[in-house]
DRENDO-1510 file (C-alpha; in Angstrom, 1 decimal, always signed):
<recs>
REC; n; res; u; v; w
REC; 1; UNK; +15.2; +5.1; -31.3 .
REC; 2; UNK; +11.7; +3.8; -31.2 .
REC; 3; UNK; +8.7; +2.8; -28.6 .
REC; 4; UNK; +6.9; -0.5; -28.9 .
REC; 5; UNK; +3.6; -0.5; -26.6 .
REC; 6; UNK; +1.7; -3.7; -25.3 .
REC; 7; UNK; -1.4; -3.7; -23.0 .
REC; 8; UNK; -4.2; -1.1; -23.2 .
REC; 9; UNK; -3.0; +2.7; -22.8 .
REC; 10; UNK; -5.2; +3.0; -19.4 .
REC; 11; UNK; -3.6; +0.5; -17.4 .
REC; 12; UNK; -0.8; +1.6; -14.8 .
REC; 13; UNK; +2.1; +1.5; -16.9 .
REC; 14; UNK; +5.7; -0.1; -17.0 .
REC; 15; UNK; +8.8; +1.6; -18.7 .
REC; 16; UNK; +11.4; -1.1; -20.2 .
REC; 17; UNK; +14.7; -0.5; -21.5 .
REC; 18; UNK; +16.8; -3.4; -23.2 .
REC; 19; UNK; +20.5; -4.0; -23.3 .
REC; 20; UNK; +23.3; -4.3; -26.0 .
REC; 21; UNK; +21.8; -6.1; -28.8 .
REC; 22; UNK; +17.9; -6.5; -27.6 .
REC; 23; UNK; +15.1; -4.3; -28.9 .
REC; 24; UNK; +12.0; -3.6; -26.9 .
REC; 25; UNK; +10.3; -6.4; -29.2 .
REC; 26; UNK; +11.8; -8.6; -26.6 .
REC; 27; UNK; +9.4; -7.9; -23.8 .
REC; 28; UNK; +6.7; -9.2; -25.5 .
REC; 29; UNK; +6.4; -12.6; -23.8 .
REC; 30; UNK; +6.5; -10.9; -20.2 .
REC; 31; UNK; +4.0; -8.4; -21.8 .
REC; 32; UNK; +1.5; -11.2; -22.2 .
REC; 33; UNK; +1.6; -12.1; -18.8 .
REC; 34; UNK; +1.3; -8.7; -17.1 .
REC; 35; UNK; -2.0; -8.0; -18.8 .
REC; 36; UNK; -3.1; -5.5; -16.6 .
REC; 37; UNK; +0.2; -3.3; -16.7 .
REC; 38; UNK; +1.1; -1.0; -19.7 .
REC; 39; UNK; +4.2; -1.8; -21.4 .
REC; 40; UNK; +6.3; +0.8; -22.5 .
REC; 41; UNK; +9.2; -0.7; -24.4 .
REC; 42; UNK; +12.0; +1.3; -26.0 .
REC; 43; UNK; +14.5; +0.6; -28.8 .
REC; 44; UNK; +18.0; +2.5; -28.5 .
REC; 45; UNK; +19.4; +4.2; -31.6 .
REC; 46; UNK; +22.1; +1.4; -33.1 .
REC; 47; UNK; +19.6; -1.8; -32.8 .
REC; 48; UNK; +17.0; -1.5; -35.1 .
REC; 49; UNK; +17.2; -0.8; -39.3 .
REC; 50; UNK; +17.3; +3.0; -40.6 .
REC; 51; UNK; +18.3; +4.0; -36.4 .
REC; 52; UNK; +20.4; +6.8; -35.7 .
REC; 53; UNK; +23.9; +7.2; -34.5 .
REC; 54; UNK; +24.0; +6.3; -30.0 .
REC; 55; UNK; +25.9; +9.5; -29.8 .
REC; 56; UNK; +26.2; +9.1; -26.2 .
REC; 57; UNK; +24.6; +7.8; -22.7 .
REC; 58; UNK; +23.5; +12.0; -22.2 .
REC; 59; UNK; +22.6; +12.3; -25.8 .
REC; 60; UNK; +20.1; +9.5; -25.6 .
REC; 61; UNK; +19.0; +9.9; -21.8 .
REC; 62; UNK; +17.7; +13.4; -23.2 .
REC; 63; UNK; +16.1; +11.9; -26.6 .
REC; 64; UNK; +14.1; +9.1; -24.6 .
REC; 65; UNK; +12.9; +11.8; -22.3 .
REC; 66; UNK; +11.3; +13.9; -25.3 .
REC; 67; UNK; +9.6; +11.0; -27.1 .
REC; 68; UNK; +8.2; +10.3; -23.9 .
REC; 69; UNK; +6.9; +13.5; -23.2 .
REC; 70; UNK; +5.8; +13.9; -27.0 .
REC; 71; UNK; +3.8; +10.3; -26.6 .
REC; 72; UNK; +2.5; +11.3; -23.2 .
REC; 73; UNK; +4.2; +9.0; -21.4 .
REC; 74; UNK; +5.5; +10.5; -18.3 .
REC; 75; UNK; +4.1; +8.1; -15.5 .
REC; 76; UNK; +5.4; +4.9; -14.5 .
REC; 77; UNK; +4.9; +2.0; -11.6 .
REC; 78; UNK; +8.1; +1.1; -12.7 .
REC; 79; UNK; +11.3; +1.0; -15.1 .
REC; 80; UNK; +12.3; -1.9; -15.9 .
REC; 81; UNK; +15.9; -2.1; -16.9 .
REC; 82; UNK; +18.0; -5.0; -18.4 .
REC; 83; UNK; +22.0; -5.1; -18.5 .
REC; 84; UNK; +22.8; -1.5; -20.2 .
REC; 85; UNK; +19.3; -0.5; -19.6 .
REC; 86; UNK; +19.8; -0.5; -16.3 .
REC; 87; UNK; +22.0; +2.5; -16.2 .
REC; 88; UNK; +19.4; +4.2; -18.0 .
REC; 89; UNK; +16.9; +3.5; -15.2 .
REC; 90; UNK; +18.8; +4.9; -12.8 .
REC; 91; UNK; +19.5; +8.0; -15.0 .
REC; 92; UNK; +15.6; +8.2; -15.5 .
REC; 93; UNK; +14.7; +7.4; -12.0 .
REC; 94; UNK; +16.2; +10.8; -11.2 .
REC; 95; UNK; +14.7; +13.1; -13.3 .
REC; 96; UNK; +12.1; +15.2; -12.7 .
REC; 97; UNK; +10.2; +15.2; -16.2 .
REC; 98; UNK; +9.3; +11.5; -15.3 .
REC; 99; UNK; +7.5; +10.0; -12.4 .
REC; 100; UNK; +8.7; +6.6; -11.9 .
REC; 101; UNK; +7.9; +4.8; -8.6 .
REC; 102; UNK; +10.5; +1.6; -8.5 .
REC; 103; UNK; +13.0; -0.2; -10.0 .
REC; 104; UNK; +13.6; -3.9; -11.8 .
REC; 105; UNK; +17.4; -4.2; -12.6 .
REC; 106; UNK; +17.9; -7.4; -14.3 .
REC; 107; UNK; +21.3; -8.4; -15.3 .
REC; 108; UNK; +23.0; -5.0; -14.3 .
REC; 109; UNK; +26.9; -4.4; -16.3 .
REC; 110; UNK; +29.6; -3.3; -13.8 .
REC; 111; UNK; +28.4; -0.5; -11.8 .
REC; 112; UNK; +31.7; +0.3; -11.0 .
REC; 113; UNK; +35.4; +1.3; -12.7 .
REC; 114; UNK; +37.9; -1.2; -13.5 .
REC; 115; UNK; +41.6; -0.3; -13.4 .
REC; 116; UNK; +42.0; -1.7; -16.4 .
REC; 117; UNK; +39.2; -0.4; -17.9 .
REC; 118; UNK; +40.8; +0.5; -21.2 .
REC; 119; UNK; +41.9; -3.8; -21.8 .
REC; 120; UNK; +37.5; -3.7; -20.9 .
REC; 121; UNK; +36.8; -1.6; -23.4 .
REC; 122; UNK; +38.8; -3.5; -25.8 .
REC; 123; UNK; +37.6; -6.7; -25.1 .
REC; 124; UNK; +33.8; -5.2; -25.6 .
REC; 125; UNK; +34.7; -3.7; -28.8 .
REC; 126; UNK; +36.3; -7.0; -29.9 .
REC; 127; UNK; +33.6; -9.2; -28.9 .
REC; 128; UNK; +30.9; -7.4; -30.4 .
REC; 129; UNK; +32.4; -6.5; -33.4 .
REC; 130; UNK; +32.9; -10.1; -33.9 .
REC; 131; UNK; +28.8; -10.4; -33.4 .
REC; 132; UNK; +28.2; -7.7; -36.1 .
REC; 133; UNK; +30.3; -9.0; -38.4 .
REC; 134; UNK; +28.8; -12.6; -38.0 .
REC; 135; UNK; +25.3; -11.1; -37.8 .
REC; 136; UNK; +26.0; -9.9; -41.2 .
REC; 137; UNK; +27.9; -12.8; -42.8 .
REC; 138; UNK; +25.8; -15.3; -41.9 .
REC; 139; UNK; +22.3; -14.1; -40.6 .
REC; 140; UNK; +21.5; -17.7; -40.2 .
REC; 141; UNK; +24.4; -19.2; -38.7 .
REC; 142; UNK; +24.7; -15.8; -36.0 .
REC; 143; UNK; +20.6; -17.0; -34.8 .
REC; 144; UNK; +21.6; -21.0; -34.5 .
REC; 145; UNK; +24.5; -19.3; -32.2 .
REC; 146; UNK; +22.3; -17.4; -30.5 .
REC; 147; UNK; +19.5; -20.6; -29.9 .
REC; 148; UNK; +22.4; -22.2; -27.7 .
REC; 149; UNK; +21.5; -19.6; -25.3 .
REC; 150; UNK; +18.6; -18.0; -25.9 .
REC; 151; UNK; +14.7; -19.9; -26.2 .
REC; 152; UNK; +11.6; -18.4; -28.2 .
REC; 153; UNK; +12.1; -15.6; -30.8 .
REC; 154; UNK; +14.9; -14.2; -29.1 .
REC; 155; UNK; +17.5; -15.1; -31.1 .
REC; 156; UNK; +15.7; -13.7; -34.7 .
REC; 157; UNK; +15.1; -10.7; -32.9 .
REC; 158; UNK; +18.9; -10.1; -31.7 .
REC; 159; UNK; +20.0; -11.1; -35.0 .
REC; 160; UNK; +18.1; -7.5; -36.1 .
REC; 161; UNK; +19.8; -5.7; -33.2 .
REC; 162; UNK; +23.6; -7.7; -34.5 .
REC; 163; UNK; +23.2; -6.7; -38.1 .
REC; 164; UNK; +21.8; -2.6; -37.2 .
REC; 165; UNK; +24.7; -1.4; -35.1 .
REC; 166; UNK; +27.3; +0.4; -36.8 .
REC; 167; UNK; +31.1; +0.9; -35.4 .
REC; 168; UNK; +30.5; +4.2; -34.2 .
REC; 169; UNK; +27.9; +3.4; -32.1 .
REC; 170; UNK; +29.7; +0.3; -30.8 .
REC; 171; UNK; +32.9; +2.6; -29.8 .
REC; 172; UNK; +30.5; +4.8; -27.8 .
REC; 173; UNK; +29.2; +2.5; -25.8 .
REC; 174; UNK; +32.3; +0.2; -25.4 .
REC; 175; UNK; +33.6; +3.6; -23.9 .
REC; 176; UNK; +30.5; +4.2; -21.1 .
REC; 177; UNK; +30.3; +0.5; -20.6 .
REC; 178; UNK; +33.9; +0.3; -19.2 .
REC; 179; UNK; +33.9; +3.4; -17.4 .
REC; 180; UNK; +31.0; +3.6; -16.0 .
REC; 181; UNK; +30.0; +3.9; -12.1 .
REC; 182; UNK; +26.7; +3.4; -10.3 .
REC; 183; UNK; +25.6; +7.2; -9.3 .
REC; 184; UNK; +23.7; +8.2; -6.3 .
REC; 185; UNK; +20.7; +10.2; -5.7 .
REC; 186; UNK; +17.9; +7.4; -6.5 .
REC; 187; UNK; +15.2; +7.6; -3.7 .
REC; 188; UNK; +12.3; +5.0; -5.4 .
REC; 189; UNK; +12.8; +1.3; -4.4 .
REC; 190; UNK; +15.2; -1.0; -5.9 .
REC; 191; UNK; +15.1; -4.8; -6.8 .
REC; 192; UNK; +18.3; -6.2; -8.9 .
REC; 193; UNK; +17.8; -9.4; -10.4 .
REC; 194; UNK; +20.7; -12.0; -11.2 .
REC; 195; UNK; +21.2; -15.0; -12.9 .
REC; 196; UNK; +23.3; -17.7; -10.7 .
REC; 197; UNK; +25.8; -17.8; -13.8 .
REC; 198; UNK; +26.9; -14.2; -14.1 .
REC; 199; UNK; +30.1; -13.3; -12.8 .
REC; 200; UNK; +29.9; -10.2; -11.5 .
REC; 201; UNK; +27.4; -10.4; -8.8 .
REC; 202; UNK; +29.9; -10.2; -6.1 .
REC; 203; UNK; +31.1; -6.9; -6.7 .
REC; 204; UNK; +28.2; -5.4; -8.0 .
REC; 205; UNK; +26.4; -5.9; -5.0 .
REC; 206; UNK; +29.3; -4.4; -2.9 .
REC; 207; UNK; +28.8; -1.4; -4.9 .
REC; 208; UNK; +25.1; -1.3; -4.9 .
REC; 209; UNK; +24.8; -2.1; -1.0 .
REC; 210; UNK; +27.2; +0.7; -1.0 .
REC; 211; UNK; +24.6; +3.3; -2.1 .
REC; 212; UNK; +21.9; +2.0; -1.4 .
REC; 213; UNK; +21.2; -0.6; +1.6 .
REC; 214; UNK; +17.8; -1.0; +1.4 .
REC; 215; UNK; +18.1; -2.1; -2.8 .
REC; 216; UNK; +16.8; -5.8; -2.8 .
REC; 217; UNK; +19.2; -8.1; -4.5 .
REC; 218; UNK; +17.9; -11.4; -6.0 .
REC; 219; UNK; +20.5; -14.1; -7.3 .
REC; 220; UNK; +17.9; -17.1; -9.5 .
REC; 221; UNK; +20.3; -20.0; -9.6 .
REC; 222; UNK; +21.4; -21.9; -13.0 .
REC; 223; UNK; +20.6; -18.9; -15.3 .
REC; 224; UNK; +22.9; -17.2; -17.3 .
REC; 225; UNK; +22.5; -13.5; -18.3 .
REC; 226; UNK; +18.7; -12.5; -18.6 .
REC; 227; UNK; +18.1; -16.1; -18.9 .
REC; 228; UNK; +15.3; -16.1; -16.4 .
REC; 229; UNK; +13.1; -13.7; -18.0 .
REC; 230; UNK; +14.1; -15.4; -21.8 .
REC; 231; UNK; +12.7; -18.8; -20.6 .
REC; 232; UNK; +10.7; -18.1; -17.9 .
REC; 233; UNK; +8.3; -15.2; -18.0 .
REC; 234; UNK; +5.8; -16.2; -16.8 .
REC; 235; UNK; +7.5; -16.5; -13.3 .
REC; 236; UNK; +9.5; -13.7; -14.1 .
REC; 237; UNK; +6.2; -11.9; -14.8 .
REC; 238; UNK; +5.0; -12.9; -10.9 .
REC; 239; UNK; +8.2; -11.5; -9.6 .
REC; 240; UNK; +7.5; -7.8; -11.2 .
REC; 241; UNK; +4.0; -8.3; -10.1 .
REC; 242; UNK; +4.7; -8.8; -6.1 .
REC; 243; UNK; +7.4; -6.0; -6.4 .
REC; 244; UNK; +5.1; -3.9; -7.9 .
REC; 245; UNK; +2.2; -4.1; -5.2 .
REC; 246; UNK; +4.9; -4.5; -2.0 .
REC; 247; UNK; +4.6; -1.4; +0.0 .
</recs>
C-alpha cells in the first residue's frame, strides 16, 4: 500500500481511493484541476510492484487508517471513492480516527448480495485472471486493449496495476466483491456518480435510497464505467467542487 500526494499540504484536503486495477496515480488529471484542494491518493496492496498481500477488506481498512495517522493525515472535505473504493469510503466515513465531511462515490460495485453470488465470484476471478495473465504476456497488447476504453495515461498505468496482482489477492477480493452489502451508519453527505452505460444503476440505487434518502444519485449519460472522470476531468473536477462547497 502506498500514498501519492498532489497540491500543497495546507490546502483543505481530499482522500481518494481507486478500484480493481487503478492506483492513486490515476487522479492526477483531476488533481490539476482542483488546485486548491489537497489530494490524498492511496494505492491498495496488489496494484503496484513489491505490494503486499490484500489480505482482506478489515485487514486493509485498518492498514490505511495507520498510514494515515503516521503521515498526519486525519482530516478530510471529502473521500473520494471509485468502484471498490467506494466500499472503503463508507468503511472510513465511519470511523472515528478520521474526520471526513462527504462523500464522491463514482462507479459504486453492487452494494448488495446476489443469490448467486458464488457463479459472481467466479466470473470475477475469471475475468481478471484473464487481465493478469494478458497484462503479463503481452504488456503491450493488454494497454492497446485498454486504449479502447480508456483516454490519457490510463491505460500504462492499469497495465502496472494488471501485471502486480497476484492470485491470492484476486481470490480475496473476488470473495468481498460478490458478497458484499452496503452498511449503515454513515451520517456525512452522499453523492454517487454513474456512467449512463453501467448496468447496475437500477438496483444500486434501490439499495442506496434504502439507507440513505437524502444520498444524491447522478446518472452522466454515454459513459461507461469511470469514463467521465477518465476523459473529462476537468468537468468532473467542477462537479467535486460544487459538492464540496453545497451546504
Amino acid at each position: 500500500m502506498k500514498i501519492i500526494e498532489y497540491g500543497k499540504e495546507n490546502e483543505k484536503a481530499i482522500l481518494c481511493i481507486p478500484g480493481v486495477f487503478l492506483s492513486g496515480e490515476c487522479f492526477s488529471a483531476l488533481a490539476g484541476e482542483l488546485p486548491e484542494y489537497h489530494l490524498v491518493c492511496v494505492t491498495l496492496d496488489g496494484f503496484h510492484p513489491g505490494c503486499q498481500v490484500f489480505e482482506s477488506l478489515e485487514q486493509q481498512t485498518e492498514k490505511l487508517i495507520s498510514l494515515l495517522q503516521e503521515n498526519q493525515l486525519t482530516e478530510f472535505e471529502a473521500v473520494m471513492g471509485l468502484s471498490m473504493g467506494t466500499i472503503f469510503s463508507v468503511r472510513l466515513a465511519k470511523r472515528p480516527e478520521l474526520t471526513i465531511r462527504r462523500l464522491f462515490l463514482d462507479g459504486a460495485v453492487n452494494f448488495y448480495r446476489s443469490r448467486y453470488r458464488k457463479v459472481v465470484e467466479l466470473a470475477i476471478t475469471q475475468i481478471f485472471s484473464w487481465f493478469m495473465k494478458s497484462a503479463r504476456k503481452n504488456p503491450k497488447k493488454s494497454v492497446e486493449s485498454m486504449r479502447k476504453v480508456y483516454t490519457g495515461d490510463w491505460p500504462e498505468k492499469m497495465q502496472v496495476c494488471r501485471a502486480s496482482l497476484d492470485k491470492k489477492s484476486l481470490k480475496v477480493m473476488a470473495a468481498f466483491l460478490a458478497d458484499y452489502e452496503l452498511e449503515p451508519g454513515v451520517k456525512q453527505p452522499m453523492r454517487l456518480l454513474y456512467g449512463g452505460k453501467e448496468d447496475n444503476i437500477k438496483i444500486n440505487s434501490q439499495v442506496v435510497k434504502a439507507l440513505y434518502p437524502e444520498a444524491e444519485i447522478l446518472v452522466i449519460p454515454g459513459y461507461n464505467h469511470l469514463g467521465f472522470l477518465n476523459r473529462q476531468p476537468e468537468t468532473y473536477a467542477g462537479m467535486v467542487r460544487e459538492f464540496l462547497k453545497t451546504e
